[in-house]
N, C-alpha and C positions, 0 to 999 in steps of 0.2 A: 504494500500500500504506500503511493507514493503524493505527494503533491500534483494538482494535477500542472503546474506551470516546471514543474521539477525536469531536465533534463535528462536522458539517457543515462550520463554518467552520475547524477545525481542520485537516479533510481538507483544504482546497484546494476546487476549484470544480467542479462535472459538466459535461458538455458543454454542455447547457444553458443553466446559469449562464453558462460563458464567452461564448458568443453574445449573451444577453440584456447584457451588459456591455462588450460593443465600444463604442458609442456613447459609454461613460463613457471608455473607455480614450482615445481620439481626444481628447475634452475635457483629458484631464489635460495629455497630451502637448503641452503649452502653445496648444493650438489650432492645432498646424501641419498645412499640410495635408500629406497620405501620397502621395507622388506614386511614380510608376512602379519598376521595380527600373532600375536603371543610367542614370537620366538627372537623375542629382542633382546641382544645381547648387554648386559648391563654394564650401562655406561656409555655405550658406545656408538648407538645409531640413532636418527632421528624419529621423535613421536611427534605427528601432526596433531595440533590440537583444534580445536573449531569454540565458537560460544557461539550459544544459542540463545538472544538476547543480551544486551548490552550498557544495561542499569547497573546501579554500583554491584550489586550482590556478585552479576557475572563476573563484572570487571576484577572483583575484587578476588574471585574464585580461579579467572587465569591469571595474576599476577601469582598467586601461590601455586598453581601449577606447572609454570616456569621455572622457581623458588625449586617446584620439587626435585626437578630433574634439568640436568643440566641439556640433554638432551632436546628436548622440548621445544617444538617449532608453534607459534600460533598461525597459523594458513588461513583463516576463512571466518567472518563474522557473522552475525545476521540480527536486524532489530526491525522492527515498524518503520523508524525513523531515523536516515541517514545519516541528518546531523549530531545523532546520539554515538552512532558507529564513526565517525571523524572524530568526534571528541575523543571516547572512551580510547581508538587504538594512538591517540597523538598520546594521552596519560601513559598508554602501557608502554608505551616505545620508550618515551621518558623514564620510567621502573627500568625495563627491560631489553633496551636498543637492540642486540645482538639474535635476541628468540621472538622477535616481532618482524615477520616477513609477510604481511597480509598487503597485497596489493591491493588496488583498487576494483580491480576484475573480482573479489575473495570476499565483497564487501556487500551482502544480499539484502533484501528490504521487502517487504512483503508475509504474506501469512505462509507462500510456502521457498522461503529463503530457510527453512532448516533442513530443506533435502542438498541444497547444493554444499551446506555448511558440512553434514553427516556426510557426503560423498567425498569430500574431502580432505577429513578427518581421520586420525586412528583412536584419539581420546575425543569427545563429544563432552561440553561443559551444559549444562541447561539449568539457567536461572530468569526466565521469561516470566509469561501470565504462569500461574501455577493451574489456572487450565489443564496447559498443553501439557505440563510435566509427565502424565504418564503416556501422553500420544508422542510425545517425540521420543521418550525413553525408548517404548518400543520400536519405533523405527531405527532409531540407532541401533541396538542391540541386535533387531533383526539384521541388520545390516554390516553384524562381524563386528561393531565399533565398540570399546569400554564407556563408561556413562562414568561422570558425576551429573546428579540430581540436587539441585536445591530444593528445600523443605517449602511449603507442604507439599505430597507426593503426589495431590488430588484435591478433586475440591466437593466432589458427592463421591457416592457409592458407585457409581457406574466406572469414573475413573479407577477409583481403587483398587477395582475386579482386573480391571487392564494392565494396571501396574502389577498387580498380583500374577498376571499372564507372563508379562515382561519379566519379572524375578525369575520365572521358571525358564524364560528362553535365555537370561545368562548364565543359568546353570547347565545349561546343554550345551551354549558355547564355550564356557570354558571362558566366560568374558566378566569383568568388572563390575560393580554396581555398587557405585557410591553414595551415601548419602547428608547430605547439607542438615541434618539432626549435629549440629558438631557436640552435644556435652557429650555423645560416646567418645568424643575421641581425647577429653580432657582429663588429665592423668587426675585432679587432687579430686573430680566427680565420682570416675572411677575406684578412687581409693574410699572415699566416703561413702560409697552404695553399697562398696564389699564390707565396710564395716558395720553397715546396718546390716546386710544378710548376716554377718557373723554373731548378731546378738548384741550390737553395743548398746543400742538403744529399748532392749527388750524387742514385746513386738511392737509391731506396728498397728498405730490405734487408727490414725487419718492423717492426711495434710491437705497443706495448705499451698496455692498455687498462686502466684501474682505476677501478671504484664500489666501495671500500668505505666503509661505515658502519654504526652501529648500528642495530635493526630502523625501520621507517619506517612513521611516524603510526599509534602506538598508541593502537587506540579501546577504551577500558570498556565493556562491555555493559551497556546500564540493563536494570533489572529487569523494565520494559513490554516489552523489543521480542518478538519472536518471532523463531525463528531464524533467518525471511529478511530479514527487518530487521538482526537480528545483522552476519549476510555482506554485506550490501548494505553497511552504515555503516562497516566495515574492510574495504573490499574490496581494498585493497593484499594482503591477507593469503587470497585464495581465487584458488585459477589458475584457475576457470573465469570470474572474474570481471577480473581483471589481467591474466593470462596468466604469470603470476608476474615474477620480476627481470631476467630477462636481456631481453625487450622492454619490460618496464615503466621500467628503470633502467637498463641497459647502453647499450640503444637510442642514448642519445646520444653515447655513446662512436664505437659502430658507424658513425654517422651522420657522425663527423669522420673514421673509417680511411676509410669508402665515400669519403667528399669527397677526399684526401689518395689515395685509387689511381682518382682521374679519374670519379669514381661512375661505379664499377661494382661486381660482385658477384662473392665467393670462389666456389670449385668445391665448396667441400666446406667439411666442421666433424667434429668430434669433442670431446665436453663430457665433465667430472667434474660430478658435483653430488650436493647431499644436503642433509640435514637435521641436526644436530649438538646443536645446545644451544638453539638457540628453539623447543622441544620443547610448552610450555604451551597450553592449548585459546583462548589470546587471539592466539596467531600463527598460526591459521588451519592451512591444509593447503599452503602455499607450503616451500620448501627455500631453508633461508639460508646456501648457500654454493652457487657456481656457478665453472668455470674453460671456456675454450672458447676451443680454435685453428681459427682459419678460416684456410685453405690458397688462394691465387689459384694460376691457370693457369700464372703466370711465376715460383711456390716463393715467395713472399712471403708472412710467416703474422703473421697477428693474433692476438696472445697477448692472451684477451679473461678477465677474471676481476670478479666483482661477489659481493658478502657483506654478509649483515644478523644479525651478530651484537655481543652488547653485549663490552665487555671488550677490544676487539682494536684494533691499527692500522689509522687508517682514514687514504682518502686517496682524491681523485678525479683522475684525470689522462688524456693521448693522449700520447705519447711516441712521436716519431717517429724509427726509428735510419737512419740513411743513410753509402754510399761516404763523404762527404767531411764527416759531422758529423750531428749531432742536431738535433730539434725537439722543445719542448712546445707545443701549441696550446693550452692554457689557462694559460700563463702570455704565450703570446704571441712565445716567445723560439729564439731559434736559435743552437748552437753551432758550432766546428770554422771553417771555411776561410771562409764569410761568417758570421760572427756578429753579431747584429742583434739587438736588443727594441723593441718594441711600446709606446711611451708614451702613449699613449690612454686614454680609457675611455667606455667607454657600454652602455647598459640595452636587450640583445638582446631582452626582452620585450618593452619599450616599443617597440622600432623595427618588430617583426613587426607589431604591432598600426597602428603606422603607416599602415606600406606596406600593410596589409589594408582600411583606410580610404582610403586615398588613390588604391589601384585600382578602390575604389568612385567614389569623385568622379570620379575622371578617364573612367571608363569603358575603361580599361586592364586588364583582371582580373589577377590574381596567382593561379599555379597551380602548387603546390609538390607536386604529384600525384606526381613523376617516383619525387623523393628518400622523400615519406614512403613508397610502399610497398616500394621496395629494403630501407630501414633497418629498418625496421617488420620483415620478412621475413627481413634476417639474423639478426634478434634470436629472432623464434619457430627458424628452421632452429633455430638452438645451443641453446633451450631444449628444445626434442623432443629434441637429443641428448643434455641433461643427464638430462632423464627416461627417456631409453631404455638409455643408454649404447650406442646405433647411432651408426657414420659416417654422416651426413645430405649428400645430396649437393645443390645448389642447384639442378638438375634434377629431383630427386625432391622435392622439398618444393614447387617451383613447380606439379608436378604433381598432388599431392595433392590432396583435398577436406576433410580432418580439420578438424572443429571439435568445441570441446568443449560437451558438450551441459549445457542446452538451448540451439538456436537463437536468437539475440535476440528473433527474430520469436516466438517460443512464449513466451518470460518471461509470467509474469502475475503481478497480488496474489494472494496466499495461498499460491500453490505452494511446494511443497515444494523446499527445495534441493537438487544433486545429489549435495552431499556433506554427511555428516552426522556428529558425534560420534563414537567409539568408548567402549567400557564407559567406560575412562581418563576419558572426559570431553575428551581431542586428539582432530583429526582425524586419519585415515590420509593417506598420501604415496604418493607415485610410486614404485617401485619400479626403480633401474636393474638391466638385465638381464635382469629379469623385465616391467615393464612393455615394449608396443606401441601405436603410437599410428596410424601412418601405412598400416600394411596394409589394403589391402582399400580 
C-alpha cells in the first residue's frame, strides 16, 4: 500500500523487479556464498536476514540479531510505509554499517511485501500488526526459513490454531521458532521461578499482575495517508489489528503466572474493561483500561489488570503471594522464610536472539511453540471477556474459530478498513454486555 502520488521507486519493488535483482542482492552480500538452510558452519558463512515490519520493536529485534552473529546479512525489509523503511534501515546502518546491505530493490511496501522479504531471507524477523504474526510465521517456516516472532503470537482463536499448525511444521523442519515472550530468556526471572517451584515461597496462593502506563506509541496522522494507512501506522490503537492490550501488553505478565503455575493454563477468566478518557479519534477503537481474574483448577487466581491512560499510576510488575512469603519476578527478589535477591543483570532481548542464532549454527533448532501459544491464548480468552463481559472458559475459547475480520489472508492495498470513524470523528468500541464475539 503505497501513496497514490508515490513513485515507482518510492513504492518498493514489483515482483519483477525483485527477481531481476537477486543477482545484485548475492553480490552485495559480501560475495558469500548462500549455502543450504541448517548446515551453517559456525562462524563462518553468511545468514540472510529479512524484517517483516519496521517499527521500533523490529528494528530493534534486527539490531540484536546482527549483535548475535557476526555473520549476519540484513537483505530485505518490508513495512506499509516507505518512509518508515528509509528511516529505520539509515538507524541500523548507523548501529551496524558492515551487516546492513538492503538495497533499495530489498525495500517492499505493501500487505504482500512479506513474500518477497521471506524469499529472500534465511532468518525471517516478524514484529508487524500482530494480526499477521501467525500468517507470516507460517509462511516463513513453510518456506525452509527460521522465525523470530514478536509477542503476541495472535490476536483470536482462529490465529492461535494457525500458529499452533506453524509450531508443528518447524518441528518437521528441523527449523527455529523464536519467541519475543523475552522474560524466558532472563536469567535472574528464571532463577526466581525455579525458586518458587523449589518451595521458597511455600505454595502458591495467587498473584498479582500489572501493565500500567500511559497510552503506547502515539502516531500523528500525516495529511497523505488514507485511512488504511492511518490504522496500519498506529496499529497498537485498532483491535482488529493488535488484538488490543491485554494480548498485546499483559501477554507478558500472563507468560510469567503461566511459567510460575508449571505452564499451564486457568479454567476460566472473567474481565472489566472499557474505554474512559483516551476517548480522541488518535486512540483508535482499542479500550484503555482492562482488569481480568483467571481462576486455575486448584482456586489459584491471577488478578491480571493492564491500563493506557495518561495522568494515573503506573507500574509494571508479577507478584507472586505464597504459604511461606512473596515473590516479585521482575525485581528478581523473594520474601518471608527464604528470602533471597537476584544480583545479576543481563539483556533478555539480546540472549533470545542469541540462542535463535546459535540453534541455527548448531543445527539444534529452538522451539518456543509450546509457551507462545498458551500465553498468547490467555491473553485473547481475558480480552473477549473484557469485551463481552462473559465468563470465558479455557475450553471454550480453545474451541472456538473467532477471528476478527478481515482474514490476514484477505488484507489487501486499498481496502477499506473494518472499522471506520463515527460523525464525532472516534471510533466506536466494544460494547460489554451487549457485544458477542465467540457464538456461533
Amino acid at each position: 500500500m503505497t501513496r497514490p502520488e508515490a513513485s515507482d521507486k518510492q513504492r518498493g519493488t514489483t515482483r519483477r523487479d525483485f527477481l531481476k535483482s537477486s543477482a545484485a542482492l548475492a553480490t552485495a552480500v559480501s560475495g558469500a556464498q548462500f549455502i543450504a538452510k541448517n548446515a551453517y558452519a559456525a562462524g563462518s558463512d553468511v545468514l540472510r536476514v529479512g524484517m517483516i515490519g519496521c517499527g521500533p520493536r523490529c528494528t530493534g529485534a534486527a539490531a540484536q540479531a546482527l549483535s548475535a552473529d557476526p555473520g549476519a546479512r540484513l537483505v530485505a525489509m518490508c513495512d506499509i510505509l516507505m518512509n518508515r523503511i528509509q528511516d529505520k534501515r539509515e538507524n541500523l546502518r548507523k548501529q551496524k554499517k558492515d551487516q546492513v546491505v538492503v538495497d533499495d530493490d530489498h525495500c517492499f511496501t505493501g500487505f504482500d511485501g512479506y513474500k518477497h522479504v521471506i524469499e529472500a531471507s534465511d532468518v525471517v524477523l516478524i514484529a508487524n500488526a500482530a494480526k499477521f504474526h501467525p500468517f507470516h510465521a507460517m509462511a516463513a517456516l513453510q518456506a525452509g526459513k527460521h522465525v523470530f516472532v514478536e509477542k503476541p503470537h495472535g490476536t483470536d482463536p482462529a490465529g492461535i490454531k494457525l500458529l499452533k499448525r506453524a509450531v508443528e511444521v518447524a518441528k518437521d523442519k528441523k527449523l527455529c521458532l523464536v519467541s519475543g515472550l523475552q522474560s524466558r530468556y532472563h536469567t535472574g526471572y528464571a532463577e526466581t521461578v525455579q525458586r518458587i517451584h523449589d518451595g521458597a515461597i511455600g505454595d502458591v496462593v495467587s498473584i498479582e499482575e500489572n501493565f500500567l502506563r500511559p497510552p503506547y506509541q502515539i502516531t500523528q496522522r500525516e495529511p497523505w495517508m488514507s485511512e488504511l494507512e492511518w490504522q496500519c501506522s498506529t496499529q497498537y490503537h485498532f483491535n482488529w489489528l493488535s488484538g488490543d492490550d491485554v494480548p498485546q501488553s499483559l501477554v507478558h505478565n500472563l507468560d510469567r503466572s503461566s511459567w510460575v503455575m508449571r505452564d499451564t493454563a486457568p479454567a476460566k477468566c472473567h474481565g472489566l474493561g472499557g474505554r474512559s478518557s483516551m476517548t480522541d479519534p488518535i486512540y483508535g477503537n482499542v479500550f484503555d483500561h482492562h482488569s481480568v481474574v483467571y481462576e486455575y483448577e486448584n482456586g489459584v487466581r491471577i488478578y491480571a489488570f493492564c491500563r493506557t491512560t495518561e495522568g494515573c499510576y503506573n507500574i509494571s510488575n508479577s507478584i507472586i503471594l505464597g504459604t511461606k512469603g512473596r515473590a516479585s519476578i521482575m525485581d528478581c527478589q523473594i520474601w518471608g522464610e527464604n528470602a533471597w535477591r537476584w544480583g545479576g543483570g543481563c539483556d533478555p532481548y539480546q540472549i533470545e536472539h542469541d540462542t535463535l542464532f546459535k540453534g541455527i549454527r548448531s543445527g539444534e533448532p529452538v522451539n518456543n511453540g509450546e509457551y507462545m501459544a498458551r500465553s498468547t491464548m490467555m491473553g485473547i480468552m481475558g480480552q473477549i471477556s473484557c469485551y463481552t463481559g462473559e465468563e470465558i472458559t479455557w475450553k471454550q475459547i480453545n474451541k472456538s474459530d473467532f477471528a476478527y475480520a478481515p482474514k490476514p489472508e484477505d488484507c489487501h492495498d486499498g481496502m477499506e478498513p473494518p472499522v471506520l470513524p463515527e460523525a464525532s470523528g472516534s471510533y466506536p468500541v466494544y460494547k460489554p454486555g451487549f457485544t458477542r464475539l465467540l457464538e456461533g
